[in-house]
C-alpha positions as CSV (number, residue, x, y, z in Angstrom):
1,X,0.0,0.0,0.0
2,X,1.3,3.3,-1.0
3,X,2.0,5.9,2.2
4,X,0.6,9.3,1.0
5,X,3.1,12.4,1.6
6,X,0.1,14.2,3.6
7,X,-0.9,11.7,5.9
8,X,0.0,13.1,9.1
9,X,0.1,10.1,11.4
10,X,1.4,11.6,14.5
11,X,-1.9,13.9,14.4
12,X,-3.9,11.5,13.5
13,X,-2.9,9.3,16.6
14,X,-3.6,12.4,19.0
15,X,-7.0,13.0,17.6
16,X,-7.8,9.5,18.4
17,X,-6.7,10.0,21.7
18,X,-8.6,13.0,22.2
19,X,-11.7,11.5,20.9
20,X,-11.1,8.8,23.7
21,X,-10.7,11.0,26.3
22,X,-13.4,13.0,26.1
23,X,-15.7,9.6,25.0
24,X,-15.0,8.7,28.6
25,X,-14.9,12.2,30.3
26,X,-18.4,12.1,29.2
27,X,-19.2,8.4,30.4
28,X,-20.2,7.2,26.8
29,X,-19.1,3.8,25.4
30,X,-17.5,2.8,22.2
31,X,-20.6,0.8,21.7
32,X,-22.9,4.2,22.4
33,X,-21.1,6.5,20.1
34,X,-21.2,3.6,17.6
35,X,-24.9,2.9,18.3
36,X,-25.3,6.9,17.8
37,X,-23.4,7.4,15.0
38,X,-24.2,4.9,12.8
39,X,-20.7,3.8,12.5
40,X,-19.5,0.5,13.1
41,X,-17.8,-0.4,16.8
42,X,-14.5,-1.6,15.0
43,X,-14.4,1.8,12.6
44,X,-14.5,3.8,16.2
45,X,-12.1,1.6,17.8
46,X,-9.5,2.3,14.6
47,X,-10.3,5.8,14.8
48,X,-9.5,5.8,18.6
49,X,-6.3,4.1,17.6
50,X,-4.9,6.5,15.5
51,X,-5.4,3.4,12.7
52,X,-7.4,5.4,10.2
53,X,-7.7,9.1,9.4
54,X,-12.0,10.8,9.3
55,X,-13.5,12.6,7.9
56,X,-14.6,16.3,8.9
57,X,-18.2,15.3,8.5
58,X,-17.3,12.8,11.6
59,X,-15.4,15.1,13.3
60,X,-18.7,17.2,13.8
61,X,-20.9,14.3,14.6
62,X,-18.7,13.1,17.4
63,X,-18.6,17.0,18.5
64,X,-22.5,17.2,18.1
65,X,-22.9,13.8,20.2
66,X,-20.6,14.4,22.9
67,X,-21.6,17.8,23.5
68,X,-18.3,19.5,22.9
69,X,-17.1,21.9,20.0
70,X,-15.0,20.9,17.1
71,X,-12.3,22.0,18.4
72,X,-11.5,20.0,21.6
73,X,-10.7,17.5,19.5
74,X,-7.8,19.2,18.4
75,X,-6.2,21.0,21.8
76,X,-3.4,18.8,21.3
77,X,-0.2,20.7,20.0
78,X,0.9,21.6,23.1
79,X,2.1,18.2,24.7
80,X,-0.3,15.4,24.1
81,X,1.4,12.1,23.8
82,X,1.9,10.2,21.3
């Protein structure tokens, strides 16, 4: 499989941590925010992961379902492991 030159993996991993994190700072499951999605459990899980990269458009559902805005999911530049 060919690595694309703007795949930003490092980013991608935090944004899946930060999904995580506030998933369970708010008490929801994996299977909830599946269930409410639509998406499949395992396509949360990789997202979680840092596996695969989403979309915008899912970026703003998880935001509308866990009650935060957009942009928490990104408050990670200044130290957030990876």
């Amino acid at each position: 499989m060919r690595k694309s030159k703007y795949k930003d993996e490092k980013r991608i991993k935090q944004f899946g941590l930060k999904l995580r994190e506030i998933r369970k700072k708010k008490g929801v499951s994996q299977e909830t925010l599946a269930y409410t999605t639509d998406l499949h459990l395992s396509q949360i899980g990789r997202i979680e992961r840092g596996e695969i990269n989403t979309s915008i458009s899912f970026v703003f559902l998880f935001a509308d379902t866990l009650g935060v805005a957009p942009a928490e999911f990104f408050d990670f530049e200044n130290g957030d492991r990876v």
